[in-house]
N, C-alpha and C positions, 0 to 999 in steps of 0.2 A: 244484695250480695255483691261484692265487690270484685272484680276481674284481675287476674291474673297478668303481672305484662307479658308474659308468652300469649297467654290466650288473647290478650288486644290486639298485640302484633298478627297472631293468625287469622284473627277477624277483619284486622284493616287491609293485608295485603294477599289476604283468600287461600283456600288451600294448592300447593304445591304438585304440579303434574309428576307425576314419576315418568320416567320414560319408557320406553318401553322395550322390551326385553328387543326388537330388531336394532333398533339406536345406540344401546347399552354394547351390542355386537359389534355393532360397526365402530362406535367409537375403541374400543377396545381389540378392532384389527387395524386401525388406523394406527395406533401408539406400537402394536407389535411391530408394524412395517416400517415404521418410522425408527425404532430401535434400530431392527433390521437394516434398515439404511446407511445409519448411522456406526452399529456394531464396530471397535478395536479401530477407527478409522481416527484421525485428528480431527479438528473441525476446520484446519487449515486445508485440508486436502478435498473432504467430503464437499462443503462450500463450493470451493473453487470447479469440482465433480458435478455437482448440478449448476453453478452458472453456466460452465460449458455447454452440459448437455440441454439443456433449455434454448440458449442463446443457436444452439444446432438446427431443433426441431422448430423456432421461427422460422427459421433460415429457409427449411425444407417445407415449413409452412405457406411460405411465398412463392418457391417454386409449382405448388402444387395448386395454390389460389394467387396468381399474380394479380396485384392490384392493380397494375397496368398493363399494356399490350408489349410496351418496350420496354419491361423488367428485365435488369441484365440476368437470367434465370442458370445460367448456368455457372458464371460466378457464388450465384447466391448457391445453389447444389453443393461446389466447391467448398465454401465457405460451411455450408452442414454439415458436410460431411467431416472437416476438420475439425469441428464444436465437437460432433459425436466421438469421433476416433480419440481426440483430446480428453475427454470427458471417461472414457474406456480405461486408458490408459493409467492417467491418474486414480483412478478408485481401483484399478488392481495393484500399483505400485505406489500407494497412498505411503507406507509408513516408512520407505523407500527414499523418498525425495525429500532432498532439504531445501533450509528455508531459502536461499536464492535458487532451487529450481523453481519455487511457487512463483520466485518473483520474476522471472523470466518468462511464466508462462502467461502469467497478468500483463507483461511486454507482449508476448503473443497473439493475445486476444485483444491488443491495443492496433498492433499492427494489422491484423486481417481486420479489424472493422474500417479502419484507414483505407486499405485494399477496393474492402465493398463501396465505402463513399467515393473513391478516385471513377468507379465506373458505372456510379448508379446517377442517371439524371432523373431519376423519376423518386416517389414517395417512398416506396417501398423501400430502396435503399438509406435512405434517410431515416425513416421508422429504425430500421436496425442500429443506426449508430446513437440513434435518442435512447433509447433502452441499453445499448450493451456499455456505453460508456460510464455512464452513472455506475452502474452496478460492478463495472471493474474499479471504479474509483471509491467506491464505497467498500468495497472487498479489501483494496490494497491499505485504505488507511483503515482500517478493522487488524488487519494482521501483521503488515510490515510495520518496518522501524522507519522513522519522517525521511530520513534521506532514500530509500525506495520509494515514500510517497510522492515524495516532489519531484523524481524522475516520472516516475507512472505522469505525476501532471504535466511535465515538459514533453514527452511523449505523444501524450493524448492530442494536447493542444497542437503541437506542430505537424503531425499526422493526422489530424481532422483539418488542417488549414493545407496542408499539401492536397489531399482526399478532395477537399471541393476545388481547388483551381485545378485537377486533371480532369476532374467531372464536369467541369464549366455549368456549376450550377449558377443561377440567378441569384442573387442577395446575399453572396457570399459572407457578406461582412457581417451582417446581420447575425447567418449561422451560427458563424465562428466564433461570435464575440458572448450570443446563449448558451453555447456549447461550455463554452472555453467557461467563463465565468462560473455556471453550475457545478464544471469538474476541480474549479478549484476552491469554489465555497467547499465543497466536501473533503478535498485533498486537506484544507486547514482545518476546520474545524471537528469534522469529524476526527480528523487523526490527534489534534491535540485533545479531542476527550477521551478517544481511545490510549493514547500514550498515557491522558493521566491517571486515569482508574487502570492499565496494567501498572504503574508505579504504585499507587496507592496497593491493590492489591497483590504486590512481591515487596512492601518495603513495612518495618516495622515502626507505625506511627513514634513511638518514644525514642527509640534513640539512630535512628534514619537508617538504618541497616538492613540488608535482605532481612525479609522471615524466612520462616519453614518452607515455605510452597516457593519463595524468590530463590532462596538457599539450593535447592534440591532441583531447580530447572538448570540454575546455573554449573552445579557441579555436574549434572548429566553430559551437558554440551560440553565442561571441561576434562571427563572422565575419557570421551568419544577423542577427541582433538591427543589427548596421554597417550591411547591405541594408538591411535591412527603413526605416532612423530617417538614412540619408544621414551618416552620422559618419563619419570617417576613422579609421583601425585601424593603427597601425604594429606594425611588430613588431623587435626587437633580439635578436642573439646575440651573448652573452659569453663570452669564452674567455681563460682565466687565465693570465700569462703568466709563464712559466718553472716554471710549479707541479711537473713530473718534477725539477726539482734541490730540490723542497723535499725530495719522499717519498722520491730518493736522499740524501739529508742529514740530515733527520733524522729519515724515518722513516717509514711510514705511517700511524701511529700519529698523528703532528702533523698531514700532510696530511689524514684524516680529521678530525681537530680542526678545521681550520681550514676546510675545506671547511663542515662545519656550522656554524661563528659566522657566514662569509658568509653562510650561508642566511638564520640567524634575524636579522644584520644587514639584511641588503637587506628580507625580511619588513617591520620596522619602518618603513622608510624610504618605503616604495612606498604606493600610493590602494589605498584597499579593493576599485576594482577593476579593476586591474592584474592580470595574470595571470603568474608567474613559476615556470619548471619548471628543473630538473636535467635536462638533454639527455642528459646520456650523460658518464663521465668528469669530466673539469674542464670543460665547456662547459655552458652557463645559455640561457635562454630567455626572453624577456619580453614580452608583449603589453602594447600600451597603448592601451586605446577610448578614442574621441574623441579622438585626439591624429597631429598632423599629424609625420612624417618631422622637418621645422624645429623644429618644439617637445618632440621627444622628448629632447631634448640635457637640456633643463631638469629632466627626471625620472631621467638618467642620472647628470646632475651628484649628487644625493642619494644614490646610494650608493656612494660613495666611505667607504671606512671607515680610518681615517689608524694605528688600532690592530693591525692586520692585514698580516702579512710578505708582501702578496701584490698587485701591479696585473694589470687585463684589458686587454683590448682587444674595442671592441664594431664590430657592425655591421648597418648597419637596412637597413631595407624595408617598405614599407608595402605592407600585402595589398587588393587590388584587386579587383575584384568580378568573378567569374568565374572568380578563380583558385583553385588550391587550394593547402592549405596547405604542401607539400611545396615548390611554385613557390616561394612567397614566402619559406621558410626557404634553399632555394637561393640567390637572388638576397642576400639577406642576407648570406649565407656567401662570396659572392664578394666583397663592401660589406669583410667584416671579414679575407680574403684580402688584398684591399688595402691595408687599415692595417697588418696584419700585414706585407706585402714593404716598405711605406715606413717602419715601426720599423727594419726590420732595415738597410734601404738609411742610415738615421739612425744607428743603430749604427755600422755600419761605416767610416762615413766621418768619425765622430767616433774611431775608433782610426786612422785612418792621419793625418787632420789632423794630430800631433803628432811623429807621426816624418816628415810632410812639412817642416815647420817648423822640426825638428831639424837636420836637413840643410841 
C-alpha cells in the first residue's frame, strides 16, 4: 500500500509537540505588551524611547555593579538618569516632536556618551560607548535623511576622539580608529539601503513618480507647513481619457510607454515644488502650495504634451484646514466626475446633431 506524501513527511520528521496552553499564554501576553508598547506611537519616536531607556538602565547598571573600583559612578548615575528622563519624555511627547527634534536628540545621545568617555579611564566607561554608539548610528541612518546621517557620523567621530584624549586613555588611536570606522561603515551603508528601499517603497516603479503611500506622506507634511505660513494648497486629479482602448489597441506594452513619458513629461513642466503621484492605474495626483483653486488652471495649462496619443481630464479642490486628505481627494473626484459626465453629455450630442440635421 502506497503512502501518502503527507503521511511520509509526518513519519520522516515525527509528530509535532503542541505547546502547551502556559506557552500559548505567554507568547500571547508578550505580543499584547508589545502592541502595547508600541500603540498610536511612530516607530521614529518608540525606537529612539527604548534606545534611551536601555542605554539609562546600563548606565545605572554599572553604578550599582561597578566593574572597577575607580568607575567614575556618579557621572555614569548622571548619564542614567538622562537615558531615563530622555526616554520618559519622548514616549509621552512621541507624536509631538518632529523630525529634527529626533535628530537633535540622536546628537544628544552622541554628546553624553562623548561626556562619559572624556571621564571614564577604566572598562566600564568604554563598554558604554561600544554599545551606545553603534546603536545611535544605526538608528540615525534607519530614520534620517544622509545629510543628518553623516553629521550623526562627524559628530560621533570627533566626540569619541575628544572623549578619549580628556580621558587620557592608553591606545587612543587604536580606539578611535575601531570606533570611528564601525560608525561609519554603518552611517554608509546601512543608510544607503535604508534611503533606497524608502525610495523604492514611496516611488512608482513605471513612471518614477510618488505612489500612494510617497503621495499621502508628502502632502501631509505639505498640508502641516500650509497651516503653519496661511498659504492656500490646492490639489488636482487627472484621469486619462480613453487610455483602456490604447492598452486594447495597442498593447500594454505602449500604454506603459506612454504612461511613463507622461510621467517624466509633466516632471519637467511643473515648480520644484509641486507635488505629483500616480494614484493608482491611469489616474495622477498633483498638489500645488501656495496656489489658489483660480490659479491652478495656469500650472495645468503646462502640461499639456501635444506629442503624446493621449488627453485627461482634471479636477480640483483645495485642501482646507481641518480637513484630511482623503476629504479633499473626495471632493476633487467629484469636481472631475463632473467634467467627466459634461465630456460625455458633449460627445453625445455632437453625434446626434448631424443625423438631426440630416433629416
Amino acid at each position: 500500500m502506497s503512502r501518502s506524501p503527507s503521511q511520509s513527511l509526518l513519519q520522516e520528521t515525527g509528530p509535532t509537540k503542541a505547546r502547551s496552553p502556559l506557552a500559548q499564554s505567554g507568547a500571547a501576553l508578550a505580543r499584547s505588551l508589545a502592541r502595547r508598547v508600541v500603540a498610536r506611537r511612530p516607530s521614529i519616536a518608540w525606537s529612539l524611547a527604548l534606545l534611551f531607556m536601555f542605554k539609562g538602565l546600563v548606565c545605572l547598571f554599572v553604578v550599582v555593579f561597578p566593574i572597577s573600583p575607580t568607575e567614575p559612578v556618579a557621572l555614569l548615575g548622571v548619564a542614567g538618569a538622562i537615558g531615563i528622563s530622555s526616554a520618559t519624555g519622548i514616549w509621552l511627547l512621541a507624536r509631538r516632536i518632529p523630525t529634527f527634534g529626533f535628530e537633535l536628540l540622536a546628537a544628544g545621545g552622541s554628546l553624553v556618551t562623548s561626556g562619559v568617555v572624556a571621564h571614564a579611564t577604566t572598562h566600564g566607561g568604554m563598554m558604554i560607548a561600544a554599545f551606545s554608539y553603534p546603536w545611535i548610528a544605526i538608528y540615525s541612518a534607519h530614520f534620517f535623511a544622509r545629510r543628518a546621517v553623516i553629521a550623526q557620523g562627524v559628530l560621533i567621530s570627533v566626540g569619541f576622539g575628544v572623549g578619549l584624549l580628556l580621558g587620557g586613555l592608553s591606545h587612543i588611536v587604536i580606539y578611535w580608529v575601531i570606533v570611528t570606522v564601525t560608525i561609519w561603515s554603518i552611517c554608509l551603508v546601512l543608510g544607503h539601503l535604508s534611503e533606497s528601499l524608502r525610495r523604492r517603497a514611496d516611488t512608482d516603479p513605471l513612471t518614477g513618480l510618488l505612489n500612494r503611500n510617497g503621495f499621502m506622506a508628502a502632502a501631509v507634511r505639505e498640508h502641516a507647513i500650509a497651516q503653519r505660513s496661511g498659504n492656500r494648497l490646492t490639489l488636482a486629479v487627472l484621469d486619462l481619457d480613453g487610455f483602456k482602448q490604447i492598452n486594447d489597441l495597442r498593447g500594454h506594452v505602449v500604454g506603459d510607454r506612454v504612461l511613463a513619458d507622461l510621467g517624466r513629461s509633466w516632471r519637467e513642466r511643473l515648480r520644484a515644488g509641486d507635488i505629483l503621484a500616480r494614484h493608482g492605474g491611469d489616474e495622477f495626483v498633483l498638489l500645488l502650495p501656495a496656489t489658489s483653486p483660480e490659479s491652478a488652471a495656469v500650472a495645468l495649462d503646462r502640461l499639456h504634451v501635444e506629442d503624446l496619443p493621449v488627453t485627461w481630464s482634471v479636477g480640483i479642490g483645495e485642501w482646507l484646514g481641518g480637513e484630511s486628505l482623503g476629504e479633499c481627494i473626495a471632493r476633487a473626484d467629484a469636481d472631475l466626475y463632473s467634467v467627466k459626465n459634461a465630456l460625455r453629455l458633449r460627445d453625445a450630442r455632437s453625434r446626434v446633431e448631424p443625423l438631426v440635421r440630416s433629416t
